[in-house]
C-alpha positions in Angstrom: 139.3 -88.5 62.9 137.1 -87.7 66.2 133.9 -89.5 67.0 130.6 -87.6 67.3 130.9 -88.3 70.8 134.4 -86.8 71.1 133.2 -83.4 70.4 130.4 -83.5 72.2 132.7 -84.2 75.5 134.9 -81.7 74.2 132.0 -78.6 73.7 130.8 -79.7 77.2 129.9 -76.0 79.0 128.8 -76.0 82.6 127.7 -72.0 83.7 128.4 -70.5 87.0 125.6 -68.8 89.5 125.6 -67.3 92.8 122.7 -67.3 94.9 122.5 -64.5 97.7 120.3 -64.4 100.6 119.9 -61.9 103.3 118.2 -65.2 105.3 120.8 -67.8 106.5 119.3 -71.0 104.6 118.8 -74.0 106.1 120.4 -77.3 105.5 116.7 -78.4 104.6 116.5 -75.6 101.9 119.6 -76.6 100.7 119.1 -80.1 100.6 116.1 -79.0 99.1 117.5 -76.8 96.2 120.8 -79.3 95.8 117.9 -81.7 94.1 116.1 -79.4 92.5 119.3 -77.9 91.1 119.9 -81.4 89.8 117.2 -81.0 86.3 120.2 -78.4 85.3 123.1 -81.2 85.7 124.0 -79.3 88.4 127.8 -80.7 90.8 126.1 -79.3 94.0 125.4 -76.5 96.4 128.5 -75.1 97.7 128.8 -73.7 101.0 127.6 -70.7 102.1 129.8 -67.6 102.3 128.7 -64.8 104.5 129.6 -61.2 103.8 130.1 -58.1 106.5 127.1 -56.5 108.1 125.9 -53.3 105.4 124.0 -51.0 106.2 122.5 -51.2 102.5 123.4 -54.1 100.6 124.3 -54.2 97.0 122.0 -56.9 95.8 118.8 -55.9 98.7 118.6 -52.2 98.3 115.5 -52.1 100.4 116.7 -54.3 103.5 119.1 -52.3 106.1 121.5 -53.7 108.0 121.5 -57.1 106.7 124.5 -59.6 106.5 124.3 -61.2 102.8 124.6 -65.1 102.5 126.1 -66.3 99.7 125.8 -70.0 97.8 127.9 -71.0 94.5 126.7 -73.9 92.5 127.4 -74.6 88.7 124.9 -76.1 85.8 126.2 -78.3 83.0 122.5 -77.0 80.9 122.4 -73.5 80.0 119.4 -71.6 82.2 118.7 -68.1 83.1 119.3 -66.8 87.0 115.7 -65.4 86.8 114.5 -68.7 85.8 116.1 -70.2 88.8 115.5 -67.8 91.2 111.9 -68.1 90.3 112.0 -71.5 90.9 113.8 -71.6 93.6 111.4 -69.0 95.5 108.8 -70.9 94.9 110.2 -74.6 95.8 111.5 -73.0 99.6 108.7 -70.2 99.5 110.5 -66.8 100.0 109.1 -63.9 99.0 110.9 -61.4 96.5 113.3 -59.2 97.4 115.2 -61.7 99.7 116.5 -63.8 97.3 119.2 -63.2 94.0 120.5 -65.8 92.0 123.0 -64.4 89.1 125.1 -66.3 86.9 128.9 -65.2 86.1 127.8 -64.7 82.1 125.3 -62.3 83.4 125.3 -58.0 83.7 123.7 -56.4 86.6 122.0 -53.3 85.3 123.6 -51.4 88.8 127.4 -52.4 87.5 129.2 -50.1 85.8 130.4 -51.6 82.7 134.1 -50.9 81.9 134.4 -49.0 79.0 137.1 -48.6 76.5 138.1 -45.1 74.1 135.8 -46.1 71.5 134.5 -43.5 69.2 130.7 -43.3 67.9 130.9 -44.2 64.0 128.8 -41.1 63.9 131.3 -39.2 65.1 133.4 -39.6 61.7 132.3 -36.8 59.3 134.5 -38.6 56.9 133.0 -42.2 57.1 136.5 -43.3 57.2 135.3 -47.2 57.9 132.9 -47.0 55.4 134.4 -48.7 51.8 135.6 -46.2 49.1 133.1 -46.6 46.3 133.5 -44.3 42.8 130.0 -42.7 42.3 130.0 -42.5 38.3 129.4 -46.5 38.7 126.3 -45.7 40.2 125.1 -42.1 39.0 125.6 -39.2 37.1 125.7 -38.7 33.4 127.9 -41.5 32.4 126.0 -43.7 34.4 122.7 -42.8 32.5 124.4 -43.1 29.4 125.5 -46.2 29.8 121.6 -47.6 31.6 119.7 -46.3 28.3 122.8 -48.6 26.1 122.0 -51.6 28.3 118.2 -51.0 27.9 118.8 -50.4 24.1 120.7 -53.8 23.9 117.9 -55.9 26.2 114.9 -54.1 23.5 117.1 -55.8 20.7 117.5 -59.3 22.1 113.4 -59.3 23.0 112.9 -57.8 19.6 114.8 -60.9 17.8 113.2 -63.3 20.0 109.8 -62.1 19.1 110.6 -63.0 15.3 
């Protein structure tokens, strides 16, 4: 049988995040963010990756003509990228708008999400996921019929327990 400890080695996640800046950052800023980054259990900055000039880039729709600088790190302590983008704006003081931080588990609301044949469920004028249920269990005639028995059967049982 595994140890407490065992399974807590094994369920051991770490998350995945980019940061991208249309600023080269310096290796004070980095040092800078490397041990801030550390609170998260983080393995360290990785180096920086620098894309093609764009005339409009993906991430800074409002800059033009900006190359896009790119940093990879990974956290063993589940955070948000807003939460350390925040953070790290404030720690190297950049304004908004020049820095992104986005984590591999996380949807940009620009992406276009694959999507797959799938059919509304209101689509189905037959319900055919819904269960098959016979309706004179639950209305209808017989259904009454047999309510007033059961209520005729509970007045009897009070009625003998009042004597």
């Amino acid at each position: 049988m595994k140890s407490y400890t065992q399974y807590l080695m094994e369920s051991k996640k770490s998350w995945k995040f980019k940061i991208k800046t249309i600023h080269e950052l310096t290796d004070d800023q980095c040092d800078r963010i490397e041990k801030h980054l550390l609170k998260y259990d983080s393995n360290g900055l990785g180096a920086a990756k620098k894309t093609m000039l764009q005339s409009t880039p993906t991430d800074f729709p409002n800059h033009r003509g900006y190359e896009v600088y790119r940093h990879e790190f990974e956290v063993n302590l589940p955070v948000s990228g807003y939460q350390i983008q925040t953070e790290i704006q404030n720690l190297i003081g950049l304004r908004d708008g020049v820095l992104k931080v986005k984590g591999e588990h996380e949807i940009d609301a620009d992406e276009e999400v694959e999507q797959t044949d799938v059919k509304s469920v209101l689509e189905d004028g037959e319900y055919s996921e819904a269960e098959k249920v016979n309706s004179d269990d639950f209305y209808g005639d017989e259904y009454n019929k047999s309510f007033i028995k059961e209520l005729a059967k509970i007045k009897k049982q009070k009625e003998k327990g009042n004597e």
